[in-house]
N, C-alpha and C positions, 0 to 999 in steps of 0.2 A: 504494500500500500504506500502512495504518495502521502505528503505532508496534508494534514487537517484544511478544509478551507468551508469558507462560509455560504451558502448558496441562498441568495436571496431570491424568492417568487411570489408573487404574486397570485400562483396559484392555490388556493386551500384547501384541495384538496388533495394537494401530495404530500400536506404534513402528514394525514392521517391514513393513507394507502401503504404506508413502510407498517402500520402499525396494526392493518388487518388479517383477519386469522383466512378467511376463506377468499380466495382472489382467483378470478377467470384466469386461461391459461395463458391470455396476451400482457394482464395485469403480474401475473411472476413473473416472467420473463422482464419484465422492465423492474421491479422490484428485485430479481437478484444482480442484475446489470447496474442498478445502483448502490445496491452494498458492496459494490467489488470497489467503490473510491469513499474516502473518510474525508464526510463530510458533514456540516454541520446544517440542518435547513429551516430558515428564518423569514416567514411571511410579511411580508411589506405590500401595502394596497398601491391598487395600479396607481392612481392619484399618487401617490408618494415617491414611484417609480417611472421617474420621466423618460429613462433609458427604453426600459420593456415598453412603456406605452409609445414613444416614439418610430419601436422597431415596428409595432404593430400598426400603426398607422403607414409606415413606410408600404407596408404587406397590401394594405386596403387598399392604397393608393396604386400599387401595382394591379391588384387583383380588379378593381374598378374600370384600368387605364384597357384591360383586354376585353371588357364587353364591346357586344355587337351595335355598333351605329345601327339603328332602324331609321326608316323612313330614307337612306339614300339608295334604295335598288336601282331609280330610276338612272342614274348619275351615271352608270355604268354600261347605258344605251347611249347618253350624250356624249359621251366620249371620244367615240368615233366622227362626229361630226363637228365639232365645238373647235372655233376658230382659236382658242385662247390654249387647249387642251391635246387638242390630237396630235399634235406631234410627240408633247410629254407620253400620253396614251402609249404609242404607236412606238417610243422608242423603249419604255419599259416592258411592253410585250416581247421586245427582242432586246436579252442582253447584250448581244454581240453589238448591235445598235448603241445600247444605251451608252454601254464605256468609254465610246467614243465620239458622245452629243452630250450638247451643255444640261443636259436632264440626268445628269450622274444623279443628284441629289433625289431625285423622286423614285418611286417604288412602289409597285400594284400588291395591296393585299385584300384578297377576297376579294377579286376584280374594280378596287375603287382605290382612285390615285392620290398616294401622298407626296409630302415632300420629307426628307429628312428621315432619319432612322435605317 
């Protein structure tokens, strides 16, 4: 065993999972995975824990950033026709195109055009 350390969570319910007699067989499995490090485990609420609540908002905000746009299917019939558009369009549909036209920057995902990323 490594040196003692403090594990502070936010969760409350893993103080009292170390200390249950009957536990499913996903729940042992992580309770003997945890006895194998000495550690010490001390509840602190999310509010108090600006780190853990930070990472978790980080998470949302990923996890939010991947929903589906509704309402633009149309977008992606305009495309082909849209003075401002079809060329970006028309060189993202072909990489070989696009790496070398000033629409490097743009990129078709789920047939609808961005810029960047």
């Amino acid at each position: 065993m490594g040196n003692e350390f403090v594990l502070f969570s936010d969760n409350s319910a893993l103080q009292y999972v170390m200390q249950q007699h009957k536990l499913n067989q996903k729940h042992t499995k992580w309770v003997e995975y945890l006895q194998s490090f000495n550690f010490i485990l001390k509840h602190i609420s999310g509010q108090a824990n600006k780190v853990a609540d930070a990472l978790s908002r980080k998470a949302l905000l990923l996890q939010e950033s991947t929903m589906k746009v509704l309402g633009c299917e149309h977008l992606r019939d305009l495309y082909q026709t849209d003075t401002d558009f079809k060329q970006a369009y028309e060189a993202c549909r072909n990489p070989l195109v696009r790496d070398n036209s000033p629409w490097l920057d743009y990129n078709l995902h789920e047939k609808l055009l961005f810029k960047g990323g």
